[in-house]
Each structure stands twice: as structure tokens, then as C-alpha cells.
N, C-alpha and C positions, 0 to 999 in steps of 0.2 A: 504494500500500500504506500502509495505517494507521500510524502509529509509536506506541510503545510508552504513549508522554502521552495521544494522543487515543482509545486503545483505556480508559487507565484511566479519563477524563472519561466518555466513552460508558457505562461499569461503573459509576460512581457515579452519573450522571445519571438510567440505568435503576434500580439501587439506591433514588435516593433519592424514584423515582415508584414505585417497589412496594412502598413502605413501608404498611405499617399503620397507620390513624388510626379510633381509638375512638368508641365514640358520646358518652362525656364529655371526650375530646379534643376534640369536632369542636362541641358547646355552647362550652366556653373561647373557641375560635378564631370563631365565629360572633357570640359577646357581644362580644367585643373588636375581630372587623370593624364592628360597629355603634358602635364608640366609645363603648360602657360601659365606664366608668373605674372603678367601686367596686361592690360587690355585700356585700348583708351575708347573715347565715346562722346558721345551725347545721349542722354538718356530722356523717356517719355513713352507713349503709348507706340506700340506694346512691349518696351523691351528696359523698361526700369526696374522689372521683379530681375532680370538675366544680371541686370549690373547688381543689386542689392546682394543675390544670394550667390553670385562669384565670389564679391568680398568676401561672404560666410564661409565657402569654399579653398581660400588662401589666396585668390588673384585680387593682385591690386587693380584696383580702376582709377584710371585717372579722368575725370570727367572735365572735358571742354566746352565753349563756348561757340564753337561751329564745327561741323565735322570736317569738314577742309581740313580743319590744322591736324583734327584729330589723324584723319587717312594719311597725313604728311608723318605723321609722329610714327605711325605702325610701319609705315612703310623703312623709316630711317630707323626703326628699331629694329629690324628684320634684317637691315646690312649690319650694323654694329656688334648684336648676337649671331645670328646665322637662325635663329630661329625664326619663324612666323611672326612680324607682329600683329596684333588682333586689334578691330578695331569695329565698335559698336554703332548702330546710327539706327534710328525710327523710320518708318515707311514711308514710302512715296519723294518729297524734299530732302527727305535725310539721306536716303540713299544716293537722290540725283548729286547728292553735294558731298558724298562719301568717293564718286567718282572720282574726282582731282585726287585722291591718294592713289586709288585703285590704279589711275593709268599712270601716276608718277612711278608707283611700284613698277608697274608692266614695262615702260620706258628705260629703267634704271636695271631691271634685271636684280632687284629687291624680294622677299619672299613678304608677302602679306596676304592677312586676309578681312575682310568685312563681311561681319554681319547685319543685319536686319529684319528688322522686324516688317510684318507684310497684312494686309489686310483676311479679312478673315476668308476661307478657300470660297466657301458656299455662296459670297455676299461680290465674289471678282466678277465685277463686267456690269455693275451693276450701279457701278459708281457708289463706293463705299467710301470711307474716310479713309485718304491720301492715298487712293487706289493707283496702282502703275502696273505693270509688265515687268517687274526688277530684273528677273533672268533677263530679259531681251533688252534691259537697259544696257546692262551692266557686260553681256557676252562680249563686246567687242575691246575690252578692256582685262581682259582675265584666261585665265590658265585651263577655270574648272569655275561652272555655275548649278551649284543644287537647289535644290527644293526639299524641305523637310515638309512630307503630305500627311505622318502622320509621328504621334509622340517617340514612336517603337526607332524611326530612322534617325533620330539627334546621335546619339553614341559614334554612328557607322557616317554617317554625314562629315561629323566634325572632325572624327580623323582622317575622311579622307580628303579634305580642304585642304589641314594643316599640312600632311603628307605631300598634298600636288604643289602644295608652295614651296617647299625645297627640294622637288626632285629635278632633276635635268635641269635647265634653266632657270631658274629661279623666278616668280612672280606672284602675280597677284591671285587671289583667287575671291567665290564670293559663297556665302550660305543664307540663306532665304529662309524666315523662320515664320511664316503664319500667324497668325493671332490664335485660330480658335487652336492650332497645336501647342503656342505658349500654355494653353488653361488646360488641354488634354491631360490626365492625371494615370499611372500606375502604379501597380503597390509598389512598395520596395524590394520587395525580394525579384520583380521582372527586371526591374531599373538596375541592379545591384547583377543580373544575370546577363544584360544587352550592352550593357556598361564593360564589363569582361572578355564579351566578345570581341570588340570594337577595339583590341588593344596590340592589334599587329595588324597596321597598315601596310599597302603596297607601296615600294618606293622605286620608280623609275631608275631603272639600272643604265649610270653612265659607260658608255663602251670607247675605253682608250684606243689610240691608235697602236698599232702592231710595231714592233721592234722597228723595222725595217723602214717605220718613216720616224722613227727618231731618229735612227742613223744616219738617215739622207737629211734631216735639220742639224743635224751636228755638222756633220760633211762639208755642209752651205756654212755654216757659221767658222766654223775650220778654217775656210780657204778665201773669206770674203776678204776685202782689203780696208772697207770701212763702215764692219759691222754695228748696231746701232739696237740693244734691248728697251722696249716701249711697253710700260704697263700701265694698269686700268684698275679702277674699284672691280673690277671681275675679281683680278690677282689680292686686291684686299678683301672679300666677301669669302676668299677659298681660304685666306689665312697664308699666304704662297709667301712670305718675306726671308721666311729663314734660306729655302730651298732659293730665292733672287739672290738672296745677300751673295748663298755658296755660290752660284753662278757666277755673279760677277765680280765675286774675287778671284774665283779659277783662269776666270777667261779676260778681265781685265778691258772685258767690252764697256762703253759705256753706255748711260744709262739717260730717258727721259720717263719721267709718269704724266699721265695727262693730271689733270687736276686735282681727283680725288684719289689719284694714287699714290701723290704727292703723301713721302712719310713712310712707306714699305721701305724704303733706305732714304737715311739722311737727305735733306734739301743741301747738306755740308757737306755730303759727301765728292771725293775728290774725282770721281767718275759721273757726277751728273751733270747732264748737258743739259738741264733746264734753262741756264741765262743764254745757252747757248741753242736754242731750239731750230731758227732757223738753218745754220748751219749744219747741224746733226743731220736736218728730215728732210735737207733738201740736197745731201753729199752723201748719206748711207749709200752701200751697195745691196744692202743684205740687213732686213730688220726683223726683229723677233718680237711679236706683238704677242704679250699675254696677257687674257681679261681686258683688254680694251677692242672694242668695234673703230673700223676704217671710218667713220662716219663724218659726218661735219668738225669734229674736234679734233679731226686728224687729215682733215682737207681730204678726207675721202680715199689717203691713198695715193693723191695721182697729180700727175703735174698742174700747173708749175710747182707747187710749195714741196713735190717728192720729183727725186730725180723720175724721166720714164726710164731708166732699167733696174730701180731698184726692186729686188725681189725680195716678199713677203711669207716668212713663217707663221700663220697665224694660228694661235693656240687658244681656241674654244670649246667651251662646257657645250654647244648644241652644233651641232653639223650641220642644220640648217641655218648656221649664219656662216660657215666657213663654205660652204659650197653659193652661200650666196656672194660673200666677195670675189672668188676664184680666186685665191690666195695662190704663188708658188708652191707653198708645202701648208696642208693644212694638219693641226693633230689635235684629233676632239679630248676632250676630257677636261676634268677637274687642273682649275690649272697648277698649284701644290704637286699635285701627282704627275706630270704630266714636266714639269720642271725638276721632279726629282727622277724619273726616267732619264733626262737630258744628262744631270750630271752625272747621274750611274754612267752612261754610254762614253763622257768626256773623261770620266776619272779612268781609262783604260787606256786613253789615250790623251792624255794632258794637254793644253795648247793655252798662252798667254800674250796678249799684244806685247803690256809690257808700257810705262809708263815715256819711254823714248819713242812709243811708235808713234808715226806722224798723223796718226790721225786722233790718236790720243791726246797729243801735243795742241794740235789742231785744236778741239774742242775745248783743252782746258784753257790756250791762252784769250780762245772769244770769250769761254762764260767769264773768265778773269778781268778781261776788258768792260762788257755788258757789267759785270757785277761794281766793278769799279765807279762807271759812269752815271748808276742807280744811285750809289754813295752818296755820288755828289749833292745828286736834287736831294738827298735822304737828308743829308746833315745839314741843310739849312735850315734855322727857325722860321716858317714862311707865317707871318700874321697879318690882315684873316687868314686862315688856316686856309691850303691848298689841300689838296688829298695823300701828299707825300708824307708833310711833318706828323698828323695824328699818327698817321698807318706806323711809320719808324719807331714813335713812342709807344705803340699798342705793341710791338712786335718786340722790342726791347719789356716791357714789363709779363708778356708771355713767356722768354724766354726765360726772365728771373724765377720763374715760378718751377723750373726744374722739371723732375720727373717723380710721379708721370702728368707726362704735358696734360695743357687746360684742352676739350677739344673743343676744334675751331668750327664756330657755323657761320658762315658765307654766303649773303645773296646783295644783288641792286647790279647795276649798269657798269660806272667810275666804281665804285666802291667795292666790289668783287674784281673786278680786273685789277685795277693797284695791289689790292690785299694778297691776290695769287701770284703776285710779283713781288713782294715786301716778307710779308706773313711768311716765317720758315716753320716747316714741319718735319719731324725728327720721329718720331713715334707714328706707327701705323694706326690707319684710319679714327685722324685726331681731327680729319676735316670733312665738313658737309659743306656743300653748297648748292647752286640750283639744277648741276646734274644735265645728263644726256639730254634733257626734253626743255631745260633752261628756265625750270618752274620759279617764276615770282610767287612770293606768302609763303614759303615751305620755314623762314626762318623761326618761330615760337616755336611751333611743333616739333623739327628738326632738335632745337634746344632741351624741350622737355623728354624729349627721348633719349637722348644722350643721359642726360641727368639722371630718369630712372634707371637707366641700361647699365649704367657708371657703378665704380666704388663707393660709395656713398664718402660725398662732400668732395668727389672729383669737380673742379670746377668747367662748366660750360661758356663760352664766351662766345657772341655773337657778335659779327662784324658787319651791319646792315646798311643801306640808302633807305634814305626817308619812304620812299616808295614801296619799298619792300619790306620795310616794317609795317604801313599803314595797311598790308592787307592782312596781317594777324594782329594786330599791336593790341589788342585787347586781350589775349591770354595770357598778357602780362597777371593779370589776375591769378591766373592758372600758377604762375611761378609764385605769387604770391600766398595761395591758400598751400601749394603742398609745400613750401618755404623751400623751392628746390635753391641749390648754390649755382646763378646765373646768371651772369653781369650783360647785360645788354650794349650795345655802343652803338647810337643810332650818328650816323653820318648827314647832319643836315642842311643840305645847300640850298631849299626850297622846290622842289619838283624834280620831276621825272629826267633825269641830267641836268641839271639845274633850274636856274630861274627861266623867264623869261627870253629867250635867243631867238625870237622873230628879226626877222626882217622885217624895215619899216616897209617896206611894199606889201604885206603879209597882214598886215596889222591894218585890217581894213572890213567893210559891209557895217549890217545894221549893229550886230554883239562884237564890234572892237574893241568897246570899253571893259568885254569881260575877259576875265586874266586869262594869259595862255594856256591851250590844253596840256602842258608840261609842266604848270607853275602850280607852287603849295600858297598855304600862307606862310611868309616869308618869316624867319626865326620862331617857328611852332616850339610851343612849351612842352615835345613829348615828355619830358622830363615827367612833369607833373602827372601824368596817366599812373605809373604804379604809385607814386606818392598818393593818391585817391583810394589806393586799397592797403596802404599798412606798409609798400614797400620803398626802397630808398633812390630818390633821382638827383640826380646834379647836371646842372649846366656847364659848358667848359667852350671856352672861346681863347685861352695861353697856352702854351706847352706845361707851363707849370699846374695849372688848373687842371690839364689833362691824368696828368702824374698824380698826381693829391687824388683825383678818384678813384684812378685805377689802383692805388696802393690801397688806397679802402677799403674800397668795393671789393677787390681780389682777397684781401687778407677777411672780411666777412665771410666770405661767401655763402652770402645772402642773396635773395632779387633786387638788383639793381635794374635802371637807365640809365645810361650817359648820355646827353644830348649833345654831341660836338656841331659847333657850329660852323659850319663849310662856304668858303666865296662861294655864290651862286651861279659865279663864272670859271670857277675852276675845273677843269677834267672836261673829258670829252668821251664818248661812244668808242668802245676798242677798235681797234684796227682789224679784227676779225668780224666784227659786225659791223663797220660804216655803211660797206655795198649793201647788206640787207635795209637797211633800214631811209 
């Protein structure tokens, strides 16, 4: 006969398997069986029980103010980690505005994914509250688009999202969650059994290339006369720095990264031809592209800015981008692995230019020259501030900060170009900026990612144009409630490359009296915007005034703004975008 103890365990045990679990209880528990740690969002109908009861479930959510920044945040938290970042939004608007992450991920070659929430199945077509087509929204932007049609598919849904985000190529992906499936209820003991099942997803098997073309890219690289290594956040996303470093100590090639590769080996190092770029990309015979696309940031590959006979190894994670450049020698795979194949195949047979070879010579005495003549403009106090003096004093109180470095987020016109030319990076992937697709507004979100992605009180530092802060500048907030450590530094010269530069012939019809479509209001208080919610702003218009903040501000690391105040006449349009523009 039972005794009174084991009749009551028996009561709870069944109790606590006939419990009820929701269909936004049972995405929580599903995200956080998969080992998502942070999820960002905006929250509202139907999908603020999903943020609520993740928290319960151990994922942080970090809740924004538009989903823009929030899809910017997952997205740039998904290259930092290598994981998915997840990122939350409500039906119909929220989704349409969840896009700008979703294709910034797919652009960028980012692992993320969005969810949303969807009107209820029964009520589509019928013009329900914030009714859309999400799938058909959202396919031309993404990897993999599900529908969860009923509660039982959340478990097998969400790993397989998460999965399709970092298999082969890396992107975007999207899950579709229902209304009347968010309220759909099972006991526990089903949830706790489809939950189980759902715990070995498939993951797209990458297939290397065969011995025989890494020997024919050694071969080429062997006998080139002025070989030329170019890498990419590809080669930062794979983690590939140790396997670069070996490479190009062995071989003595030298080296450019495009912009966000900037930092897999020193910006100091004595093989980078970055101040030397035209001369490298446009004298190679023989260049080794890993984790970066031939695309606009690399003139496509083809003359004039590359010589026409130089021939291209290019080393891609998807075949269908190497067979779409027709590259010389193309070798797919992860580029880490696929770099450490190379030096297996080199350490058998050794080969080193060698700091006398003249092409080595060659590049070190142009970047020496270029970096000299940067000096010049660098060390003058220009006031009003030009775009040279802050950027030198931003870059000198970066570097005092040591290791490990602040990482750097980067967007606007002047302000990202100078910066990518001043601004040195030392440490791998310590830099964001507006990326393959040349996204304005990714900079708040971009920061808040970093921040949670970080060692905690790693500091974030943004390096913004007034323009490109104006399309998130309100998440200042956001740094503000979760007290992340990240100093803002807003570059203000009044509008969209500065003031006013009409032409008095231009400046004419009935609305001439109204300011030009490129002009702000002229010395804007952004300062004042996080001082509105608790956090700390300073103006700075001296080099000294610049310092005294940034020594602050830095050693807080608190939310700050810095507002630097920019001639509205200084800096111009890069040299690589006049002709577009």
C-alpha cells in the first residue's frame, strides 16, 4: 500500500506532466534549448508573451525602439559570434521594417534570423489586424522562410532557421509565428517530448576543394613575381587570422583587407599595403582573395584599378559565387580550413619573397610615403575642426586604451572614409561599419551588439556623421536603460556632407528659401538627446575639449555622446563614390 509521501509525488509528478505549455512558451524554451543567449526586438501583439517568457527561459532580450536597428543588431551579432543573431518584431509593419536587417544580413553574408509574429491563420485574407503575406514578403531577402501552422512544429521550425543561418553561406533567415499558434496550448510532457526531438538539426555540408587545386594555388602563388593576399569579413566570420598570420609570415606576401577585414593582422603591420592600395591592386600579378567578393569594393576585379593579366585565386565558402566570378583558380570552403590546407601544401615546400624583394620594397616605401603624407594633414590643430584633427585624436585615445581594443562602429559619407584611413585596427573584427550593401542607420544597433556580444565593460565606440546617426539616434535610450559601456562620437558638420554647397544657379523656383536637401540644423544639440534619459553628453568644438571627453567618457564606460562640431565645409564625397553620385 502507497503511503501518504508517494501518493503526493505521484499527484505532482502527474500534475506537473498535465501542465499546459503555450505556443510562445514553447519558442522561449526551444530558443534557449538551442543556446541563444540574447535576442533583440520590439515587442507587442502577438509576440510580447515570446519576449516575456525567453527572459524566464535564460535569453536576454534586449528591447528597441524600431526594428530597423533591432535587425541591424542580430545581424552584426551573428558576424561577431558566429552564431545566429535573433531578432523579434510584430506582424505586418514590424516585419516590413524587420527587412533592413534581414537583407543587410543576406548582403553581408551575416547568419540571422527574424521572427514574427502573424495574424491569426483562419482570419488571413480577410483583412485582419496588420495582415501581410510575411513569407512572400520577406523570400527575396533570406536563406529559408517557415510557417509554424501548428503548436507541435515550433521545436523543428526553430532549429531549422537557426541551422540554415550558419550553414554554407551564411544569412538570413525568417520564422512566421501565427497568432492563434502563439495561444495553441500542450501538456508538458508532449512539449518536453517534440522539444527532444528537435535537437539535431541538419547542417549543410561544406565540400573543400581536392588537393590538386590547392597545389595548382600554391604553384601560382610560388612562381608569381608580385603576389598580392586580399581578405574580407568572410576570412573574419571563419575566425581564419591565425592560419593569415602563418601564411604571411611563410611566404612574406603582402597583404590588403578590404575594410572590415581590417584587424585579422595589424593595420602596423610591416606587410600591409593598405596606405599602399593602389599600387598593390593595380601591379599584382597573382592575388589571393579570401572571404572577400570581386564586387564594387574591389572594383570588381578588373581594369583599370587591377592590372588585365592579373590572375585571381579566389577562396569561397559557396561555389556559386566562385563560379560566378570565373576566378583563375577557384577553392570553395571555409576559408580557416581552406588557408590551412595552403600552408600544409607550402610547408613541404617552403618559399619567401623576403623583405629585399622589389616588390616588397615597392609597397613598403609607397604605404611609407602615403602614411607619411596622412601625418602631415594628421598633426595639425585645424580649428573649426576639419575631419583630420578629431579623427587623429579619436585614434590616439583608442589606441591608449590597449588590449583588448575598444570595437570600432563606423558609418556616414566624410566620416567613414577618413576614419578607414586614420582609425588603426590591431585586433580582429574590432570594426563594423556600413558593409557590402553600404547600409546608413546600422550605427546604434551595430553598437548594442557589440556591447552585448562583448566581455562585459568591453568598451564600444562609434565613429558616426550627423546623418547616420539621425537614422537611429534615439536608441541612445536603449544604451541608456541597459547602461551598456558606449561612447558615441557624433561628427557634426550640418547635413548630409555638409552644409549647404549649392550652386547659386541651383538655388532657385518657388521653395528656395527652404534649406538645402543636404543641410541639418546647423550646430544640433545631439548632445542633449541621451542627457534626456539619464545618460552623459558633451559638446567639443578644441582638441583639448575633444580629449577631456574622450578621457571621461572612455574611462566611464558609460552611455555617452560626443557632439564634435565639424566646418560644414570641410571633406568631401570619397573618391570611390564621386562618379556615382
Amino acid at each position: 500500500m502507497a503511503n501518504e509521501g508517494d501518493v503526493k509525488t505521484a499527484l505532482e509528478t502527474r500534475s506537473t506532466s498535465d501542465a499546459l505549455v503555450d505556443g510562445s512558451a514553447l519558442v522561449a524554451r526551444a530558443l534557449a534549448a538551442a543556446d541563444v543567449r540574447h535576442m533583440f526586438g520590439v515587442v507587442g501583439i502577438p509576440v510580447t508573451a515570446v519576449a516575456t517568457r525567453a527572459v524566464a527561459a535564460g535569453v536576454r532580450f534586449i528591447a528597441f525602439h524600431n526594428e530597423q536597428s533591432a535587425g541591424y543588431a542580430a545581424s552584426s551579432y551573428g558576424y561577431l559570434t558566429g552564431h545566429p543573431g535573433v531578432f523579434l518584431t510584430v506582424s505586418g509593419p514590424g516585419c516590413v521594417h524587420g527587412l533592413a536587417g534581414l537583407s543587410n544580413a543576406a548582403i553581408n553574408a551575416w547568419p540571422a534570423v527574424m521572427i514574427s509574429g502573424s495574424c491569426d491563420q483562419s482570419d488571413f485574407g480577410r483583412g485582419d489586424f496588420q495582415e501581410l503575406d510575411q513569407i512572400a514578403a520577406v523570400k527575396p531577402f533570406v536563406k529559408v522562410a517557415v510557417k509554424a501552422t501548428r503548436i507541435s512544429d515550433i521545436p523543428r521550425l526553430v532549429r531549422e532557421v537557426l541551422a540554415a543561418a550558419v550553414s554554407g553561406r551564411p544569412g538570413g533567415c525568417y520564422l512566421d509565428l501565427p497568432s492563434d499558434v502563439l495561444h495553441q496550448t500542450i501538456p508538458e510532457s508532449e512539449a518536453a517530448r517534440i522539444l527532444a526531438e528537435a535537437e539535431n538539426p541538419r547542417f549543410e555540408e561544406i565540400v573543400v576543394s581536392e588537393s590538386v587545386e590547392i597545389e595548382k594555388a600554391v604553384s601560382l602563388l610560388r612562381h608569381a613575381e608580385r603576389p598580392l593576399i586580399v581578405f574580407g569579413k568572410g576570412a573574419a566570420f571563419a575566425r581564419a587570422e591565425d592560419a593569415l598570420k602563418k601564411l604571411i609570415d611563410i611566404t612574406g606576401i603582402p597583404f590588403l583587407p578590404t575594410p572590415m577585414g581590417k584587424g585579422l593582422l595589424p593595420d602596423t603591420h610591416e606587410l600591409a599595403a593598405t596606405a599602399a592600395r593602389s599600387l598593390a591592386i593595380g601591379q599584382c600579378d597573382v592575388a589571393l582573395v579570401v572571404g572577400a567578393r570581386l564586387n564594387w569594393l574591389l572594383h570588381f576585379g578588373e581594369p583599370p584599378r587591377w592590372s588585365k593579366d592579373v590572375k585571381f585565386i579566389l577562396v569561397d565558402v559557396c561555389k556559386e559565387e566562385i563560379e560566378l566570378r570565373k576566378p583563375h583558380i577557384g577553392l570553395v570552403g571555409d576559408a580557416k580550413q581552406v588557408l590551412n590546407l595552403i600552408n600544409r601544401e607550402i610547408k613541404d615546400r617552403p618559399f619567401c619573397l623576403g623583405r629585399s624583394h622589389s616588390w616588397v620594397e615597392a609597397i613598403s616605401k609607397k604605404a611609407k610615403e602615403n602614411v607619411a603624407k596622412m601625418e602631415l594633414q594628421l598633426r595639425k590643430d585645424v580649428v573649426p575642426f576639419n575631419f583630420f584633427t578629431p579623427m587623429r585624436i579619436i585614434r590616439d585615445a583608442i589606441l591608449a586604451e590597449g588590449s583588448p581594443a575598444p570595437i570600432l562602429v563606423s558609418e556616414g559619407a566624410n566620416t567613414m572614409d577618413v576614419g578607414r584611413a586614420v582609425l588603426v585596427q590591431n585586433e580582429p573584427r574590432t570594426r563594423l561599419d556600413a558593409g557590402t550593401w553600404g547600409t546608413m542607420g546600422v550605427g546604434l544597433g551595430y553598437c548594442i551588439a557589440a556591447a552585448v556580444a562583448s566581455s562585459p565593460g568591453r568598451l564600444v565606440v562609434a565613429v558616426e556623421g550627423d546623418s547616420g546617426f539621425g537614422f537611429s539616434a534615439m536608441e541612445v535610450e536603449t544604451l541608456v536603460r541597459y547602461q551598456l559601456p558606449v561612447v558615441v562620437i557624433v561628427f557634426n558638420n550640418g547635413g548630409v556632407y555638409g552644409g549647404d554647397r549649392r550652386n547659386p544657379d541651383e538655388i532657385t523656383g518657388p521653395y528656395k528659401d527652404d534649406p538645402a536637401p543636404t543641410s541639418f540644423v546647423p550646430n544640433a544639440a545631439y548632445h542633449t538627446l541621451i542627457e534626456a534619459f539619464g545618460g552623459k553628453g558633451y559638446i567639443v568644438g578644441t582638441p583639448q575639449e575633444l580629449k577631456s571627453a574622450l578621457s571621461e567618457s572612455f574611462s566611464a564606460r558609460k552611455p555617452a555622446v560626443i557632439n564634435v562640431i565639424i566646418d560644414p565645409y570641410a571633406g568631401a564625397e570619397s573618391g570611390r563614390m564621386q562618379h556615382k553620385n
